[in-house]
N, CA, C and O atoms as a CHARMM CRD file, in Angstrom:
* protein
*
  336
    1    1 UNK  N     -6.33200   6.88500  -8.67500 PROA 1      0.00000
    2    1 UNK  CA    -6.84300   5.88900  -9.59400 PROA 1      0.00000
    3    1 UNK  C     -8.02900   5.17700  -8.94500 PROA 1      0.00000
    4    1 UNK  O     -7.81700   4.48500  -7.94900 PROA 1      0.00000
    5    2 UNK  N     -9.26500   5.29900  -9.44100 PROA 2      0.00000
    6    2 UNK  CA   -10.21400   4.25700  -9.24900 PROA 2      0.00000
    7    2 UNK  C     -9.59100   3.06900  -9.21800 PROA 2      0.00000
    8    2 UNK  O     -8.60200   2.80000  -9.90100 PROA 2      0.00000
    9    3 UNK  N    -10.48700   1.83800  -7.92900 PROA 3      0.00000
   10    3 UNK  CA   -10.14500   0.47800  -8.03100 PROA 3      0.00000
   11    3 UNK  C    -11.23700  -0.03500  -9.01800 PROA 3      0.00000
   12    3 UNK  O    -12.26200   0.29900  -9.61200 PROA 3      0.00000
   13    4 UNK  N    -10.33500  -1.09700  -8.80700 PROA 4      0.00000
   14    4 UNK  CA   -11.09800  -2.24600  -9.98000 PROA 4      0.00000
   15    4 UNK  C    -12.26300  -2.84500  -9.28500 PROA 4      0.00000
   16    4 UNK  O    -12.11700  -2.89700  -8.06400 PROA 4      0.00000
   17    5 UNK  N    -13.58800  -3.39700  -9.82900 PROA 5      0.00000
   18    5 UNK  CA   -14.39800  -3.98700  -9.57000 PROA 5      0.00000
   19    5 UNK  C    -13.99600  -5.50500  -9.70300 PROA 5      0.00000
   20    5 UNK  O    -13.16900  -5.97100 -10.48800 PROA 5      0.00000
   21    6 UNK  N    -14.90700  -6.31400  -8.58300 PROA 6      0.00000
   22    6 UNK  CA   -14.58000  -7.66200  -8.59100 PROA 6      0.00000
   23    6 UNK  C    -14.55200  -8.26300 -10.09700 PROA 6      0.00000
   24    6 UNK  O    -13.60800  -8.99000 -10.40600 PROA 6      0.00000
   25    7 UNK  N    -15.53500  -7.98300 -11.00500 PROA 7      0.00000
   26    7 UNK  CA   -15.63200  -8.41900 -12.73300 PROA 7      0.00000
   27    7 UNK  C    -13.96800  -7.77400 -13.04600 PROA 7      0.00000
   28    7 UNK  O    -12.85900  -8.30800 -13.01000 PROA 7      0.00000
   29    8 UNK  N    -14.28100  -6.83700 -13.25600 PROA 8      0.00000
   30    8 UNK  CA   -12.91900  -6.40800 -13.48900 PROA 8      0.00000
   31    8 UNK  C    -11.58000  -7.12900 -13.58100 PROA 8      0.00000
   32    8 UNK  O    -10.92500  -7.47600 -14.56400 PROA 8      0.00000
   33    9 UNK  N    -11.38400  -7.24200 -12.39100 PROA 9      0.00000
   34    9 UNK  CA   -10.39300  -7.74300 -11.60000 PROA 9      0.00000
   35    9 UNK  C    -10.07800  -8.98600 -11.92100 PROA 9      0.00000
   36    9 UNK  O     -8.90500  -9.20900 -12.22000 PROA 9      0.00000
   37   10 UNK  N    -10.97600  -9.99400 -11.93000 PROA 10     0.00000
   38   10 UNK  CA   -11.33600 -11.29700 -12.66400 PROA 10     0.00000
   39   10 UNK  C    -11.16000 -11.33500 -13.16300 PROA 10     0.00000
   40   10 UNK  O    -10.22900 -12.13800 -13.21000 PROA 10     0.00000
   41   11 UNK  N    -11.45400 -10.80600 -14.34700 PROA 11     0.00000
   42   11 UNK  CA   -11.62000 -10.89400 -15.62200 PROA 11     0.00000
   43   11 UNK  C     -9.96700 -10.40100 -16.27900 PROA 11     0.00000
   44   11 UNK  O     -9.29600 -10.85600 -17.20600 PROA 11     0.00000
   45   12 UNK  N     -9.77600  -9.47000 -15.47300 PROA 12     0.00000
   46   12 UNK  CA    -7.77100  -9.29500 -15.17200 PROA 12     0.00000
   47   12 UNK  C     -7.42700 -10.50900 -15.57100 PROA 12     0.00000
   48   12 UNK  O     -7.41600 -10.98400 -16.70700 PROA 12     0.00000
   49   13 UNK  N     -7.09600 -11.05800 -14.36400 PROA 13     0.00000
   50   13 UNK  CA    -6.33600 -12.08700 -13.40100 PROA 13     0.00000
   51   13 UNK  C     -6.39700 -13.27700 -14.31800 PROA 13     0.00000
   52   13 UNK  O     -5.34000 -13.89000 -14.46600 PROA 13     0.00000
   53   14 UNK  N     -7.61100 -13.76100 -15.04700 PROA 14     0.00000
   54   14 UNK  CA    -8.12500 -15.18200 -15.81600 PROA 14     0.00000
   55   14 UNK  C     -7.23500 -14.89200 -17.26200 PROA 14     0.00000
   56   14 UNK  O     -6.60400 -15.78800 -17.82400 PROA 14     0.00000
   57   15 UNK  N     -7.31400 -13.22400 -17.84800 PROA 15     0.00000
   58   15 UNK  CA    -6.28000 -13.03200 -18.79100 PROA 15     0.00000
   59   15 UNK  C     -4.81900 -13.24700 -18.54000 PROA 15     0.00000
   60   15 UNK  O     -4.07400 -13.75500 -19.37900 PROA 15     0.00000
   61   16 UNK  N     -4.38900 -12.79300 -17.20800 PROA 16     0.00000
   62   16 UNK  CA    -3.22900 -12.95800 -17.21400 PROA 16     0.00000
   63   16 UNK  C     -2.49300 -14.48300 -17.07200 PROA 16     0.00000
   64   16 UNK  O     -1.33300 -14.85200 -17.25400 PROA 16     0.00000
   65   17 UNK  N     -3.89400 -15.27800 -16.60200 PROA 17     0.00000
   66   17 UNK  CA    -3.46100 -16.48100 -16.19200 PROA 17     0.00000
   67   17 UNK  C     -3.20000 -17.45200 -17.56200 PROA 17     0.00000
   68   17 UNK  O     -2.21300 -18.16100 -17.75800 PROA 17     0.00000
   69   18 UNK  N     -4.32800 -17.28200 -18.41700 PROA 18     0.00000
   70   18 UNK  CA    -4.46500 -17.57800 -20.01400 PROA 18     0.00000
   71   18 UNK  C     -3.15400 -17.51300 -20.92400 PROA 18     0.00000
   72   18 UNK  O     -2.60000 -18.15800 -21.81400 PROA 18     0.00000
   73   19 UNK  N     -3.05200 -16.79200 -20.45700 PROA 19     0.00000
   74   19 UNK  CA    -1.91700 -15.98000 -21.65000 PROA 19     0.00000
   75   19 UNK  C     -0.63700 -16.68300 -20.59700 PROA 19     0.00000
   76   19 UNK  O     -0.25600 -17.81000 -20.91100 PROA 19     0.00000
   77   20 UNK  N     -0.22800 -16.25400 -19.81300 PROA 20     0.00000
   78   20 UNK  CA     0.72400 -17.48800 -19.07600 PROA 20     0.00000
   79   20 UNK  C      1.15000 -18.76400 -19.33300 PROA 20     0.00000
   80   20 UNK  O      2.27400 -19.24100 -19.49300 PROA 20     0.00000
   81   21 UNK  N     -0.19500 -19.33000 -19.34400 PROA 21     0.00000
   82   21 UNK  CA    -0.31000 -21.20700 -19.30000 PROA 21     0.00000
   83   21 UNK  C     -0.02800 -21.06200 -21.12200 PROA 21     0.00000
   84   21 UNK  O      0.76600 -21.82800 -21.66800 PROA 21     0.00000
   85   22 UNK  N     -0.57400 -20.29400 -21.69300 PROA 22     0.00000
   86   22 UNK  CA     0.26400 -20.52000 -23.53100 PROA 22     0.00000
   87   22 UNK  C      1.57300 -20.36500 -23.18900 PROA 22     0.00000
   88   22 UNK  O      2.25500 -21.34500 -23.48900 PROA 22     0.00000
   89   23 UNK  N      2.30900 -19.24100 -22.53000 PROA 23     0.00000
   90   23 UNK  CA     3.64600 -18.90200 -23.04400 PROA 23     0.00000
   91   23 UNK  C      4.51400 -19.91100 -22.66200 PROA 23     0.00000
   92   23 UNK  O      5.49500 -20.30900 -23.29100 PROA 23     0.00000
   93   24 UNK  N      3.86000 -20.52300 -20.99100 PROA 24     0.00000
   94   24 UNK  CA     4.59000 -21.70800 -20.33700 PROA 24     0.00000
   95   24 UNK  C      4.64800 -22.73500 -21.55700 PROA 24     0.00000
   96   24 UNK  O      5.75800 -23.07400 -21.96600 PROA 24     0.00000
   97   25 UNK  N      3.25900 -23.34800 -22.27500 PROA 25     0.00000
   98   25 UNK  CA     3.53900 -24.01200 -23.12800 PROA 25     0.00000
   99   25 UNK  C      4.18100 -24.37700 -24.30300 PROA 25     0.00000
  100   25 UNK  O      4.49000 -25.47400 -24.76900 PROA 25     0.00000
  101   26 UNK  N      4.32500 -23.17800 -24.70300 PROA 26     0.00000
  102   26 UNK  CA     5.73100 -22.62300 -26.01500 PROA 26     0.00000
  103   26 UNK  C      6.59900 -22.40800 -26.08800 PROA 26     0.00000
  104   26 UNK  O      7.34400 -22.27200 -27.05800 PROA 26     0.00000
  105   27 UNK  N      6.83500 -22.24700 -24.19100 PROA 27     0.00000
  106   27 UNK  CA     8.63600 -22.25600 -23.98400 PROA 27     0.00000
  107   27 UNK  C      9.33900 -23.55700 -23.59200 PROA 27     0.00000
  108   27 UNK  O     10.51700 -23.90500 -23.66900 PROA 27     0.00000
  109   28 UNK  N      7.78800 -24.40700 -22.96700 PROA 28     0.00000
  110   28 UNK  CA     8.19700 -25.43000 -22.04100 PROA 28     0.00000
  111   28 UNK  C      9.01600 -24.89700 -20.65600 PROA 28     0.00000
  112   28 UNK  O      9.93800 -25.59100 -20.22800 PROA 28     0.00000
  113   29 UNK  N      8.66400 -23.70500 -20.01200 PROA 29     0.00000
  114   29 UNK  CA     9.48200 -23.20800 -19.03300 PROA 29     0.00000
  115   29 UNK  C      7.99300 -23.07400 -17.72000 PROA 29     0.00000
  116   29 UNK  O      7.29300 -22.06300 -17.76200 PROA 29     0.00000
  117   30 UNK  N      7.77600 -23.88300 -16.95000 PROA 30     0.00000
  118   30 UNK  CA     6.76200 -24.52000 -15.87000 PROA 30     0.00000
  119   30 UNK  C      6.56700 -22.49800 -15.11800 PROA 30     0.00000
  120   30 UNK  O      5.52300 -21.84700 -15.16300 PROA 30     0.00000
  121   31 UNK  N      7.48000 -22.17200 -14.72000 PROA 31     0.00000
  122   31 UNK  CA     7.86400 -21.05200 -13.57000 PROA 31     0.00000
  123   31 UNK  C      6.88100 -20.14700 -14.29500 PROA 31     0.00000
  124   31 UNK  O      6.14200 -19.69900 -13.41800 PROA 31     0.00000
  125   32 UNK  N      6.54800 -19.70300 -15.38500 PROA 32     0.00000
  126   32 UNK  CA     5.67500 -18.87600 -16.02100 PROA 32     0.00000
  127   32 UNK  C      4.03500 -18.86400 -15.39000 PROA 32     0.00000
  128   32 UNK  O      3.24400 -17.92200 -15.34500 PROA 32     0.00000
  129   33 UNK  N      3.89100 -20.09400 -14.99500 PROA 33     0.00000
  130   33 UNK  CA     2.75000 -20.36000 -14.50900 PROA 33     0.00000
  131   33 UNK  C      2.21700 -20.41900 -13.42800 PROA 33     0.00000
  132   33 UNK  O      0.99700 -20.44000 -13.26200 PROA 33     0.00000
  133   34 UNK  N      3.69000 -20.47700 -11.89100 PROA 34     0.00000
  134   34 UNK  CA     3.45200 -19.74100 -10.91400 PROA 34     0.00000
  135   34 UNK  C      3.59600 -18.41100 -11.02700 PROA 34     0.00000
  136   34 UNK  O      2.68800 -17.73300 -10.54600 PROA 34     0.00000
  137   35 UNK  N      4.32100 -17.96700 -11.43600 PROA 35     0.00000
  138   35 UNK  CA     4.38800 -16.25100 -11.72100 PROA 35     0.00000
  139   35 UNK  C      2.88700 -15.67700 -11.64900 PROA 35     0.00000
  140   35 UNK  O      2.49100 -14.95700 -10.73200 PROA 35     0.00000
  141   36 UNK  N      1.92600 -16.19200 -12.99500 PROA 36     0.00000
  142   36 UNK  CA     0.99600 -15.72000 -12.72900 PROA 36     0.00000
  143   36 UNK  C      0.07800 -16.06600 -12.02000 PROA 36     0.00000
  144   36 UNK  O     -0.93900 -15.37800 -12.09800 PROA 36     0.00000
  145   37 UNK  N      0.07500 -17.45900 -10.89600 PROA 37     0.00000
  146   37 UNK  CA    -0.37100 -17.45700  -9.93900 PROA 37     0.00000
  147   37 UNK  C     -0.33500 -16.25100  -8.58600 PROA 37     0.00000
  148   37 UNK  O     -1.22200 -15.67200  -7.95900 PROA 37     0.00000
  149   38 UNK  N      0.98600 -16.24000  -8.53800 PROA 38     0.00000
  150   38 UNK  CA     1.50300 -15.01200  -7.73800 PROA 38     0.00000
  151   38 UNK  C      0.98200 -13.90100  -7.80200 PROA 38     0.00000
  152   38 UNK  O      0.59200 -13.33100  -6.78300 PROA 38     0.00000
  153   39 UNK  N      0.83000 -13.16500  -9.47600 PROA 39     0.00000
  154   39 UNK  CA    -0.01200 -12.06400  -9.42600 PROA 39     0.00000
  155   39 UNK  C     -1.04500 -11.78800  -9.24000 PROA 39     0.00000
  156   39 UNK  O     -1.54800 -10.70800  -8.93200 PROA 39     0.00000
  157   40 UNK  N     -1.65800 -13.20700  -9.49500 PROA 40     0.00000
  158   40 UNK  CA    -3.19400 -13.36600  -9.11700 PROA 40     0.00000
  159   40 UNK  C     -3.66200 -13.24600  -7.83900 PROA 40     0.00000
  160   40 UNK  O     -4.80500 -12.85100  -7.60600 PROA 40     0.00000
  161   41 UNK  N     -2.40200 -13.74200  -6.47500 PROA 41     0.00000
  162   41 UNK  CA    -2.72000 -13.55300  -5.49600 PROA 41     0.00000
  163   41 UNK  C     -2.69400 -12.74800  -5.10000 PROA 41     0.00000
  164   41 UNK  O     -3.60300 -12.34100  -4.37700 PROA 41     0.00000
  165   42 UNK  N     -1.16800 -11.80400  -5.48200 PROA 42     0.00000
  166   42 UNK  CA    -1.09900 -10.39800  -5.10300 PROA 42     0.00000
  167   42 UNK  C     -2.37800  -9.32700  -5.26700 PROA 42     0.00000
  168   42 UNK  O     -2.75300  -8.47200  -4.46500 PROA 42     0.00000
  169   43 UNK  N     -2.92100  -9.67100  -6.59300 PROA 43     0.00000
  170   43 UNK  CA    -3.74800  -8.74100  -6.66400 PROA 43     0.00000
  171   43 UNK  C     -5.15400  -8.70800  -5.82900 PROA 43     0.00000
  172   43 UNK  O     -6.00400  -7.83600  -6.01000 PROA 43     0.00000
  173   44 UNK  N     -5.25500  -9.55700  -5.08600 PROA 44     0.00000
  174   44 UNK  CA    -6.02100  -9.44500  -4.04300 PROA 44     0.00000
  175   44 UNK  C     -5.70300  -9.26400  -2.70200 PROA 44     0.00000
  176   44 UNK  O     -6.56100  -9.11000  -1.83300 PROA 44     0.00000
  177   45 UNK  N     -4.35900  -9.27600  -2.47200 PROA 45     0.00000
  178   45 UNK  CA    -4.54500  -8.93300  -1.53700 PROA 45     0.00000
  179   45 UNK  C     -4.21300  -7.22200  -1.54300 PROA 45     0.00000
  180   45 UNK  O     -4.70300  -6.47000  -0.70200 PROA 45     0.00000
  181   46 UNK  N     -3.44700  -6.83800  -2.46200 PROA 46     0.00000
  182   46 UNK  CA    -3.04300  -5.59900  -2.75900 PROA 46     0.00000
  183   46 UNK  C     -4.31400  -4.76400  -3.06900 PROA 46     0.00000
  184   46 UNK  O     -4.33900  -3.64700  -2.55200 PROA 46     0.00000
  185   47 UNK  N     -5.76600  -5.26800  -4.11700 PROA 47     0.00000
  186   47 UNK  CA    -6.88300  -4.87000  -3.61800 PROA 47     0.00000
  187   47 UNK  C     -8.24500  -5.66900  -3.71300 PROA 47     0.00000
  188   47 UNK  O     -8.91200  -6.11800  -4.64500 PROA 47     0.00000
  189   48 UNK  N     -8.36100  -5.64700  -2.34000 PROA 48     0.00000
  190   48 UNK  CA    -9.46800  -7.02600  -1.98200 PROA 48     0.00000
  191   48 UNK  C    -11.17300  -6.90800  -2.48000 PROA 48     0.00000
  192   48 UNK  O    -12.03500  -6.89100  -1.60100 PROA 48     0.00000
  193   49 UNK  N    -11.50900  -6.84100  -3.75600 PROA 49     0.00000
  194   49 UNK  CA   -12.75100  -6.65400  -3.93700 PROA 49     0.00000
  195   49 UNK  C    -13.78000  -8.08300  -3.77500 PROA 49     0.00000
  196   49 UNK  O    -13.19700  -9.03300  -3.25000 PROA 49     0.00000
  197   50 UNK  N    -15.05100  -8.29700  -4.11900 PROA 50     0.00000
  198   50 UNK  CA   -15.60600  -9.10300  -3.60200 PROA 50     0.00000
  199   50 UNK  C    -17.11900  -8.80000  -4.54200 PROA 50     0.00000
  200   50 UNK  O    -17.46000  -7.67300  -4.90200 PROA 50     0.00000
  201   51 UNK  N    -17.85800 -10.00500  -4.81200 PROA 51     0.00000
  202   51 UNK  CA   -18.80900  -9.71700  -5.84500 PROA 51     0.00000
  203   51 UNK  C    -19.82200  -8.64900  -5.31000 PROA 51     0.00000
  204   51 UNK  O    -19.79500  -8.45900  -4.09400 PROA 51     0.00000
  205   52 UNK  N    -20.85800  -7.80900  -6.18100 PROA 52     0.00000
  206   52 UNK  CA   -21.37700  -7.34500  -5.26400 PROA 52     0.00000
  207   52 UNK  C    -22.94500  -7.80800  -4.60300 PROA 52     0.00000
  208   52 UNK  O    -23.72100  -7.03800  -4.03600 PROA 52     0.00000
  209   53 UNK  N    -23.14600  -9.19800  -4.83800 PROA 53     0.00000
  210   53 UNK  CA   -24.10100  -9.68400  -4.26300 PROA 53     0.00000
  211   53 UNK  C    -23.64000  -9.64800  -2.42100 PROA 53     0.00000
  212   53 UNK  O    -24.56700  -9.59200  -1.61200 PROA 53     0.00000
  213   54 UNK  N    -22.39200  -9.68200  -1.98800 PROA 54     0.00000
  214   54 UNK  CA   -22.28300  -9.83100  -0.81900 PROA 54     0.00000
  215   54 UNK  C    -21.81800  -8.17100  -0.25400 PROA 54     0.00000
  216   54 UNK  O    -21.00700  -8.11200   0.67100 PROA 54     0.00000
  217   55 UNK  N    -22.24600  -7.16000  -0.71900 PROA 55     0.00000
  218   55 UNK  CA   -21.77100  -5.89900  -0.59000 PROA 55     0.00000
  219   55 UNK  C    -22.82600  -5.62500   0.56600 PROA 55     0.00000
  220   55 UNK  O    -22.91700  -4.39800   0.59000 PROA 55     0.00000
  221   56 UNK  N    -23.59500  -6.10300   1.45100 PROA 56     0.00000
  222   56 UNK  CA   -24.24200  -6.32400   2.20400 PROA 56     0.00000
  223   56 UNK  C    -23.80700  -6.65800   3.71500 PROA 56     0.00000
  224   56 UNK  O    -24.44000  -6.44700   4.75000 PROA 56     0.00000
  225   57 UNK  N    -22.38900  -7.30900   3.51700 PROA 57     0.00000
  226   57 UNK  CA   -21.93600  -8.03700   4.62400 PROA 57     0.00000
  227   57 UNK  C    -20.91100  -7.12900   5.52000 PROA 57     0.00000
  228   57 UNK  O    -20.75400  -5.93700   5.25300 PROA 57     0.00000
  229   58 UNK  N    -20.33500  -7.66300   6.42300 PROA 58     0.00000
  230   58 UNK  CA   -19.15300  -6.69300   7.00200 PROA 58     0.00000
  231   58 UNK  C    -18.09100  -6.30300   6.07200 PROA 58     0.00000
  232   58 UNK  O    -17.76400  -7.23000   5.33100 PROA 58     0.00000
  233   59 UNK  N    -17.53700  -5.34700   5.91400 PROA 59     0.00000
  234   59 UNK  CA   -16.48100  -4.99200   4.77800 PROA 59     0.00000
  235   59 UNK  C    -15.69000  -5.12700   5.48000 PROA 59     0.00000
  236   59 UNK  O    -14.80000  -5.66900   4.82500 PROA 59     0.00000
  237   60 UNK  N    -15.18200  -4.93300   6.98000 PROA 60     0.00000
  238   60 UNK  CA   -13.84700  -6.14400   6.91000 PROA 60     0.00000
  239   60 UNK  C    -13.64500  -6.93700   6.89500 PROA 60     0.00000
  240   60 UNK  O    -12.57800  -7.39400   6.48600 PROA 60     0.00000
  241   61 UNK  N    -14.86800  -7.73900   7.47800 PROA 61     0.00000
  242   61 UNK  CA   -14.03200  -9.02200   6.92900 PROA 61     0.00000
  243   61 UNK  C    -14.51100  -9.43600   5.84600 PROA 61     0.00000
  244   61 UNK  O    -14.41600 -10.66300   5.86300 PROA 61     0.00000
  245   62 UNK  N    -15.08800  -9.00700   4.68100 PROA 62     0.00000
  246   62 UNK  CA   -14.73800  -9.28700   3.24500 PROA 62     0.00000
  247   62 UNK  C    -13.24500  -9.53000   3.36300 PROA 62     0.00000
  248   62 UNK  O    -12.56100 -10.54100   3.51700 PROA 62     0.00000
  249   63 UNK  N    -12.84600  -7.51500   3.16100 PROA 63     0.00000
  250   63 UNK  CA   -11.64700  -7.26200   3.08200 PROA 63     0.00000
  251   63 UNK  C    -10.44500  -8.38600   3.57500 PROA 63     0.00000
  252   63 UNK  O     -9.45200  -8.73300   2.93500 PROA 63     0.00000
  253   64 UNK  N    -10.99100  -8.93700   5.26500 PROA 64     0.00000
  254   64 UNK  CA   -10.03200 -10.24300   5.67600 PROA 64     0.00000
  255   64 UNK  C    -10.01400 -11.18100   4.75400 PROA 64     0.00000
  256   64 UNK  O     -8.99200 -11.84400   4.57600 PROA 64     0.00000
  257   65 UNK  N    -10.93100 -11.34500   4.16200 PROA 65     0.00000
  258   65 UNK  CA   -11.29000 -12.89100   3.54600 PROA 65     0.00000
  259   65 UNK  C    -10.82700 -12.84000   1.92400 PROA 65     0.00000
  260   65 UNK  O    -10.67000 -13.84600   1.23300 PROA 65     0.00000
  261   66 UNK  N    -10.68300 -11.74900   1.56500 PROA 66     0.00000
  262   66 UNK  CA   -10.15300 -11.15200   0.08400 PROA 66     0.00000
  263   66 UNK  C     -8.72600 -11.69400   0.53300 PROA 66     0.00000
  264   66 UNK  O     -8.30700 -12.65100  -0.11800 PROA 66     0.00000
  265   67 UNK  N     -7.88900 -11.18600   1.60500 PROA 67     0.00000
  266   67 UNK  CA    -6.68700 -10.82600   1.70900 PROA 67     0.00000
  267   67 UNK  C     -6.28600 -12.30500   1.88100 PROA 67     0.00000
  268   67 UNK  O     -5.41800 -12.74900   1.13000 PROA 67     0.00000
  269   68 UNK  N     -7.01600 -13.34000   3.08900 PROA 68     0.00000
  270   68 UNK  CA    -6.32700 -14.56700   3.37300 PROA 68     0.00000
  271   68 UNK  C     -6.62700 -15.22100   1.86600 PROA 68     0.00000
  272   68 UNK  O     -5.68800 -15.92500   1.49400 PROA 68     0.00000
  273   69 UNK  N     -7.44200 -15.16100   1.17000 PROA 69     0.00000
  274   69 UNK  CA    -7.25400 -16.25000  -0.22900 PROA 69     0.00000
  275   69 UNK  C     -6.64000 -16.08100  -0.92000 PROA 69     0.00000
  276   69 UNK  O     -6.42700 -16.94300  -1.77200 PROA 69     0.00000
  277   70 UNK  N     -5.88500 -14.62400  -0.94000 PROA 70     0.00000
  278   70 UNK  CA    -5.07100 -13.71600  -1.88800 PROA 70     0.00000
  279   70 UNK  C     -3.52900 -14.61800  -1.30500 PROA 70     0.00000
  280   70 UNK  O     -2.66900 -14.96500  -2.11500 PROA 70     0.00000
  281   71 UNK  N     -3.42600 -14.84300  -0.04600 PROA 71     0.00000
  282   71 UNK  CA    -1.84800 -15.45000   0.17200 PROA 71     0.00000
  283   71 UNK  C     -2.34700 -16.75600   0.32400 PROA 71     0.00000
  284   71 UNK  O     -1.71100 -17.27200   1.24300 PROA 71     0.00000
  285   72 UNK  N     -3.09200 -17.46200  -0.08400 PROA 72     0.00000
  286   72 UNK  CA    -3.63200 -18.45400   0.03600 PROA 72     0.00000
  287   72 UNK  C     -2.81400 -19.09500  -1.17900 PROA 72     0.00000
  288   72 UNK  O     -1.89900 -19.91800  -1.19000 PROA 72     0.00000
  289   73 UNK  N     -3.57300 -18.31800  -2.33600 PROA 73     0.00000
  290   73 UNK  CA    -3.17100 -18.37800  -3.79300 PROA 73     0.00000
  291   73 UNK  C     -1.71200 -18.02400  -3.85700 PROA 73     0.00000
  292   73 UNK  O     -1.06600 -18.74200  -4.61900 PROA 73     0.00000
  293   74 UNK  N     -1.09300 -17.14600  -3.27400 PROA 74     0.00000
  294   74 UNK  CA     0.49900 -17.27000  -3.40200 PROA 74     0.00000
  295   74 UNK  C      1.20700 -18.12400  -2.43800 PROA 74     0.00000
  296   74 UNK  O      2.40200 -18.11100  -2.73400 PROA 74     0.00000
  297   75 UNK  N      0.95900 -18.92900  -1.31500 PROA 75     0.00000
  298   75 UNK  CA     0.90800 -19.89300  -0.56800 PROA 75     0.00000
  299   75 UNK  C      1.08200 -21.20600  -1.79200 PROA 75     0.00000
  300   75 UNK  O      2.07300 -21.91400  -1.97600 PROA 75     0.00000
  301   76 UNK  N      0.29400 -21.22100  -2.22400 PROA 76     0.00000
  302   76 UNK  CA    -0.00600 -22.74200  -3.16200 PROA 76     0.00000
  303   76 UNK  C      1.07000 -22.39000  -4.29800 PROA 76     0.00000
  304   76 UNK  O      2.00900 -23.18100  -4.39400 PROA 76     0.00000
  305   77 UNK  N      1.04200 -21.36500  -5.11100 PROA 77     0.00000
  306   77 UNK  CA     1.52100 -20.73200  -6.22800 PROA 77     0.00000
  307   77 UNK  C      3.48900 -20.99400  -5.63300 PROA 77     0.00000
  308   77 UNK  O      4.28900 -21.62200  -6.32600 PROA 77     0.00000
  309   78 UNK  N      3.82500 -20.39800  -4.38200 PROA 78     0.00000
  310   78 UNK  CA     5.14800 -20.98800  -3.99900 PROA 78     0.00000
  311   78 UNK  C      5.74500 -22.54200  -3.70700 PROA 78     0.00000
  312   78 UNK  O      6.92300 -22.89700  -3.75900 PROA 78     0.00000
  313   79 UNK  N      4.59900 -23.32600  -3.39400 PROA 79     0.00000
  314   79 UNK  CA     4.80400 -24.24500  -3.27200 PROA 79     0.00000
  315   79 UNK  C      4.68500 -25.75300  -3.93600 PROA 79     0.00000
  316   79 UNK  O      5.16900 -26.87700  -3.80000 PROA 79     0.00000
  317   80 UNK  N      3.85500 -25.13900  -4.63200 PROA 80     0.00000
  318   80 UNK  CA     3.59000 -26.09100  -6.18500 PROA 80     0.00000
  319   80 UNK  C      4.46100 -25.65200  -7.44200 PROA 80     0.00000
  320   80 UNK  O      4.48500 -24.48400  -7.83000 PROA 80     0.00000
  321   81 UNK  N      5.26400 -26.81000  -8.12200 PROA 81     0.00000
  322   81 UNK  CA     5.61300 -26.82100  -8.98800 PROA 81     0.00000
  323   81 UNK  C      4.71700 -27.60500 -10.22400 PROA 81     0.00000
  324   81 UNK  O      4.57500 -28.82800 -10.22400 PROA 81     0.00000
  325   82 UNK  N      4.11600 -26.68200 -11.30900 PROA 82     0.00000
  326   82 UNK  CA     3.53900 -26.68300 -12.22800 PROA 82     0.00000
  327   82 UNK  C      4.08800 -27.10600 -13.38900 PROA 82     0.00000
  328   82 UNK  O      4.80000 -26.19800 -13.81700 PROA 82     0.00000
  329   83 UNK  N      4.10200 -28.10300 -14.14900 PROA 83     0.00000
  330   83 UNK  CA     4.87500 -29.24700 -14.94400 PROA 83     0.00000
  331   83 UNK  C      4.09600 -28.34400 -16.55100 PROA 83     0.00000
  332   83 UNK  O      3.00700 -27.77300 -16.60700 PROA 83     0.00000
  333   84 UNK  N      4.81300 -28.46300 -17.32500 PROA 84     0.00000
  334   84 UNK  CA     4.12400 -28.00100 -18.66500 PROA 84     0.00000
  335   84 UNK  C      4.09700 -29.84400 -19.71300 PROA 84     0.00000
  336   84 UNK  O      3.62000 -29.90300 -20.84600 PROA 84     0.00000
C-alpha cells in the first residue's frame, strides 16, 4: 500500500476528529474525543509524514520529530479528560 501524504493524512485525522467531537456531542459521552485524539497520534507515529516544503531537511529526524508529536498527542489525549 502506498503511504499517505502529509495533506492526506491531515486531512484524515481533522475528519476523524470532526466527526468525533459531533458524536461526543450527541451522546454526551467525553471518551469519544480522546479516542480520536489517540488515533490522531497513532497515526503519526505509525506513519510519520511531514509537509513537503521541509522535504529538504534530514529525514530522520523529520521522521524523529513526526514520531515524538505523534506520542505527544497521545500523551495529552491520555491524560486529559475532555468534558462535552
Amino acid at each position: 500500500m502506498k503511504n499517505l501524504t502529509f495533506r492526506k493524512q491531515f486531512g484524515i485525522c481533522i475528519g476523524i476528529l470532526i466527526i468525533s467531537f459531533i458524536f461526543a456531542n450527541i451522546t454526551k459521552i467525553g471518551i469519544f474525543t480522546n479516542i480520536a485524539w489517540i488515533i490522531y497520534g497513532l497515526t503519526f507515529v505509525i506513519n510519520p509524514v511531514w509537509p513537503e516544503i521541509w522535504d529538504h531537511l534530514d529525514h530522520k529526524k523529520l521522521k524523529l520529530g513526526c514520531r515524538i508529536g505523534g506520542i505527544l498527542v497521545l500523551i495529552v489525549a491520555l491524560i486529559t479528560r475532555f468534558g462535552v
